[in-house]
BATORKE-463781 format. One record per residue: residue in three letters; x, y, z of N, C-alpha, C in turn. Coordinates in pm, whole numbers, padded with zeros to 5 digits, always signed. Layout:
ALAXYZXYZXYZ ...
//
This chain:
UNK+00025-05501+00309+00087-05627+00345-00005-05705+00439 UNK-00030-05660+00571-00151-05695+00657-00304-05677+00624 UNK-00286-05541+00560-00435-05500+00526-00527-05593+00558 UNK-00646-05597+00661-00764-05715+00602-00722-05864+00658 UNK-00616-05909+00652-00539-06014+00720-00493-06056+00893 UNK-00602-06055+00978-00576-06064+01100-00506-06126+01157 UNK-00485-06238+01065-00390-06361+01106-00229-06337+01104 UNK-00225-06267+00973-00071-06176+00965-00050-06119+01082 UNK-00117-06062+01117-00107-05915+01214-00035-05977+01339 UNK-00131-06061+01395-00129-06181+01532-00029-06219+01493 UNK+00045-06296+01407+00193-06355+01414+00261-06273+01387 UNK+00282-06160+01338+00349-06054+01357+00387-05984+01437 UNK+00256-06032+01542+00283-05890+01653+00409-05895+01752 UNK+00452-05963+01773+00627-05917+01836+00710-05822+01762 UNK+00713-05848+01612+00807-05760+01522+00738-05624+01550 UNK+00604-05604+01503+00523-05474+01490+00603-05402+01642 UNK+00556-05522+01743+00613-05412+01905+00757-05387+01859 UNK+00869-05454+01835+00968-05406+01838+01015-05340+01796 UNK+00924-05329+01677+00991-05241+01532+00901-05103+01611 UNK+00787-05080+01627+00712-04949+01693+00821-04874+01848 UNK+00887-04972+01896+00941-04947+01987+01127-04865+01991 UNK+01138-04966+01879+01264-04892+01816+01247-04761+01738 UNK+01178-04731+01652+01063-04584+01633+01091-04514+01761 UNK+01011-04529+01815+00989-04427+01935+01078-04408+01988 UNK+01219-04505+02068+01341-04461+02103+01417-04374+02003 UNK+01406-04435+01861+01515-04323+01765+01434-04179+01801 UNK+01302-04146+01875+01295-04002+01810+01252-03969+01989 UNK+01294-04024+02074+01330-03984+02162+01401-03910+02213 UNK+01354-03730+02287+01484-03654+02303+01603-03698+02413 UNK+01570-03832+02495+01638-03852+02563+01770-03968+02500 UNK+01753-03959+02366+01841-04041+02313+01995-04031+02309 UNK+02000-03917+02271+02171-03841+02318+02224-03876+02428 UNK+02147-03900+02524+02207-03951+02656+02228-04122+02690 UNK+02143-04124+02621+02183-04278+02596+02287-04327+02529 UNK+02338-04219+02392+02459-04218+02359+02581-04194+02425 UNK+02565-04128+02503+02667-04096+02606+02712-04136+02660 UNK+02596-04250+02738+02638-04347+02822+02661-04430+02791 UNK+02620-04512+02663+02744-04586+02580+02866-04550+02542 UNK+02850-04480+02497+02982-04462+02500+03096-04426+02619 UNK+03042-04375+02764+03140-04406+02813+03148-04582+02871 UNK+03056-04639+02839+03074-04787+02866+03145-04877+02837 UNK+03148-04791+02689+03259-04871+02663+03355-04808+02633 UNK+03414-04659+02692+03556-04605+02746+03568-04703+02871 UNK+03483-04710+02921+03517-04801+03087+03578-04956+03075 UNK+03514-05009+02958+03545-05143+02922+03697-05164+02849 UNK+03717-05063+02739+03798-05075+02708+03921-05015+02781 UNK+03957-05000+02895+03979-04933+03009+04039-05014+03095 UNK+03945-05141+03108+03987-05243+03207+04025-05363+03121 UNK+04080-05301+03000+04155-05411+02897+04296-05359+02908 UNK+04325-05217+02930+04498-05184+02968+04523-05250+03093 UNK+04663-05278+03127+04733-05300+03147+04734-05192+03308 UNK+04695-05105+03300+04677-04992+03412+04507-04930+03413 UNK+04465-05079+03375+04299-05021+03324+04190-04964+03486 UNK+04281-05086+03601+04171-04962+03707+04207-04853+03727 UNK+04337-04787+03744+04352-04610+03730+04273-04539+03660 UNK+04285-04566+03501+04251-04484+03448+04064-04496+03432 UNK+04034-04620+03457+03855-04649+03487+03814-04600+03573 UNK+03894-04536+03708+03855-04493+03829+03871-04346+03774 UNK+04005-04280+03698+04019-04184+03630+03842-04092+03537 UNK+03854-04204+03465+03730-04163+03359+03586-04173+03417 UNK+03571-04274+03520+03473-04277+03596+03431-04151+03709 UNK+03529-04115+03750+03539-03990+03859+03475-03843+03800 UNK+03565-03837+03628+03532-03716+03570+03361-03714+03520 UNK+03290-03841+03487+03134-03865+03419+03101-03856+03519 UNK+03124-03880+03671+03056-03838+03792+03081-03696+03810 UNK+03185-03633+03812+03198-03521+03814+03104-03404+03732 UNK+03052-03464+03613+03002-03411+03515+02863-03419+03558 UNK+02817-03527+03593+02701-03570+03646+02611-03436+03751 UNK+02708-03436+03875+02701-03369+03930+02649-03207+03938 UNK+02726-03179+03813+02700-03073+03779+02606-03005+03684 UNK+02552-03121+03666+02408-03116+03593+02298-03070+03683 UNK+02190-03003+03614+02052-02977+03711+02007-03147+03725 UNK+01939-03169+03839+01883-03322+03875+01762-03307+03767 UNK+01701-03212+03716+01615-03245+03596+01646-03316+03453 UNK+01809-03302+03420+01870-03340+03366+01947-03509+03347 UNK+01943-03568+03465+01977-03674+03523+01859-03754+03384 
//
């Protein structure tokens, strides 16, 4: 597609970084944790959409700290 074509390449090059960058995060072992923490982000969000949403945000927030905690700090 580029082969030989420098000019491609140069107007390309934002996609190439983003697309090389998204690569490297999918095969990142620290990716699972990034899942994690989406997802409790948005337990937290959808959280402070009830009706009793700071209890239970202070609730769910307390226990991912709790969890936190009890991790080795290499783990963090």
């Amino acid at each position: 597609m580029c082969r030989g074509n420098s000019g491609s390449i140069h107007r390309h090059c934002g996609l190439l970084q983003v697309a090389q960058a998204t690569v490297q995060l999918l095969h990142h072992p620290g990716l699972t944790k990034l899942d994690s923490l989406l997802a409790e982000e948005k337990g937290l969000l959808q959280g402070l959409d009830d009706k009793e949403g700071g209890l239970s945000c202070v609730g769910q927030l307390t226990k991912t700290l709790d969890r936190q905690l009890k991790l080795p700090a290499a783990e963090w």
